[in-house]
C-alpha positions in Angstrom: 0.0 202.9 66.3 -1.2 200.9 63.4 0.9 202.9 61.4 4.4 202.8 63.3 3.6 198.6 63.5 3.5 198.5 59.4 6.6 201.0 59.6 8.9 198.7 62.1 7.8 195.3 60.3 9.2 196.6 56.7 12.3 197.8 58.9 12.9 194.5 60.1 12.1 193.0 56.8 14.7 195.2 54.9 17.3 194.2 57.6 17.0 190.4 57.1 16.4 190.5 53.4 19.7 192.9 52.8 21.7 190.9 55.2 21.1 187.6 54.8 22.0 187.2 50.6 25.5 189.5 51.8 26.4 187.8 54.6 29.9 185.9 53.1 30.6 189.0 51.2 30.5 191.0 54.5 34.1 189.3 55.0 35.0 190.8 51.4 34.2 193.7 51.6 36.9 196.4 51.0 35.8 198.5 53.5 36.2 198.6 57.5 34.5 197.2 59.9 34.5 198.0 63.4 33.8 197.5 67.0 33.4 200.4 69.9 32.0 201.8 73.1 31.1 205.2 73.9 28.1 207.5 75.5 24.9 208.6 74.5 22.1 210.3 75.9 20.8 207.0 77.1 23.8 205.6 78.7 26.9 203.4 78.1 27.1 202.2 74.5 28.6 199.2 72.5 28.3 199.8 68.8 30.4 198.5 65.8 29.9 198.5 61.6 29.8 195.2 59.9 30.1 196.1 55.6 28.0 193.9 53.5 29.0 195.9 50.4 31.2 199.0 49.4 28.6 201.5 50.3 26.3 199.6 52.6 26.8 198.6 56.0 24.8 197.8 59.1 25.4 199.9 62.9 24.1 198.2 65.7 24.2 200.0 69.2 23.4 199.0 72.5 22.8 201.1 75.0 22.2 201.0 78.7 22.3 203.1 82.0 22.7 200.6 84.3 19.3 201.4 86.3 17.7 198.4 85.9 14.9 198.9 88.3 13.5 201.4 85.5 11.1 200.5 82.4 13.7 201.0 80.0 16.7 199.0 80.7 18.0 198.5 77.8 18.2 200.3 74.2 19.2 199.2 70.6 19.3 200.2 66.8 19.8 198.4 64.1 20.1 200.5 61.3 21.3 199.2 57.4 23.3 202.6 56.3 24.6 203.7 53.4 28.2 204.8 53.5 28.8 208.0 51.3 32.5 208.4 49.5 35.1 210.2 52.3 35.5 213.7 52.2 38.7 214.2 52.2 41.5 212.7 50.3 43.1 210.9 53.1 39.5 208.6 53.3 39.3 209.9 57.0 36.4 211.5 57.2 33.2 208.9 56.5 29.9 210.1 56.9 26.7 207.7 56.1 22.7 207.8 56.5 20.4 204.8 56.6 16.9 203.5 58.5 16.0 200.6 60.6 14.7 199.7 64.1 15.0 200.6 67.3 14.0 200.2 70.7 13.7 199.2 74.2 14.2 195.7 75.9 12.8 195.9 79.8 9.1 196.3 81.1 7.5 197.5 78.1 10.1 196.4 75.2 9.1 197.9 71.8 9.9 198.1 68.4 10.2 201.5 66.5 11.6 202.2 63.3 14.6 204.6 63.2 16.6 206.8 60.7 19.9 207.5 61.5 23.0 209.7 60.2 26.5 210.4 61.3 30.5 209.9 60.8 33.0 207.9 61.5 36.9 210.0 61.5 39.6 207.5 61.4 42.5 208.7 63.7 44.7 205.5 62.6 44.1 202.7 60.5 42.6 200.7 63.6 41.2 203.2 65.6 38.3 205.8 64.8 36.1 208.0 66.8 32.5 208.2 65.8 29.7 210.2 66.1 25.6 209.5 65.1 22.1 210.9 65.3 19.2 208.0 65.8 15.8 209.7 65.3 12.7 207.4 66.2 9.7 209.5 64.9 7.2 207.1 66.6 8.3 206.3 69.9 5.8 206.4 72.3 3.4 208.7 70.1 6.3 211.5 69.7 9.7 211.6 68.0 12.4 210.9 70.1 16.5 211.9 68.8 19.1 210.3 70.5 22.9 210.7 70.4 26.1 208.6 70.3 29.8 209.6 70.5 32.2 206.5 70.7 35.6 204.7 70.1 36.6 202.3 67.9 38.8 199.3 67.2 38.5 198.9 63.3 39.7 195.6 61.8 
């Protein structure tokens, strides 16, 4: 428990400290950025990209299945991901990895660090299916893998 709280609090510290100093170059940045919804094993999802560089972006996802009467009403990650080169010629085909937090916001809200991986394909210049893994290796005292598939406007 000790542990995981160390683990979550230099998660959230990375995020601020990368973020914050890259913030006006976010609206720079050559690459895409986008916004979606989609599913995951937890329910409805909104979940986007916002560059701060060429190669490093942040994900957040919300997630939710609408059972509010439950401990767990609501679900997020915030991961900072590094976006590898496409791999294909047409720049299509994006994959990236990265780490951050997640967690749950409800009864018994928590903080947990997370490590992610996944890829966006990008049907049309504006619109891109995507697909990720969140792993949370410390959530409630076991690992926990979750999974998004989503759509996305990318501007």
């Amino acid at each position: 428990m000790f542990f995981n709280r160390i683990l979550c609090s230099l998660g959230l510290t990375a995020v601020v400290l990368a973020a914050a100093p890259l913030t006006a170059s976010a609206q720079e940045a050559s690459d895409y950025n986008y916004v979606g919804i989609g599913g995951s094993d937890e329910g409805f999802v909104v979940n986007g990209k916002i560059s701060l560089s060429e190669h490093l972006s942040v994900r957040p996802a919300v997630s939710t299945d609408f059972d509010f009467d439950d401990s767990e009403d609501v679900n997020y990650v915030l991961p900072i991901t590094y976006d590898f080169n496409a791999l294909d010629a047409a720049g299509r085909v994006n994959p990236f990895l990265g780490a951050g937090i997640s967690g749950e916001l409800g009864d018994d809200s928590s903080v947990e660090a997370a490590v992610t991986g996944g890829t966006d394909y990008r049907v049309t210049n504006n619109w891109l299916v995507n697909g990720s893994v969140v792993w949370s290796p410390f959530q409630d005292g076991s690992d926990d893998v979750d999974f998004i598939a989503g759509i996305g406007y990318s501007f």
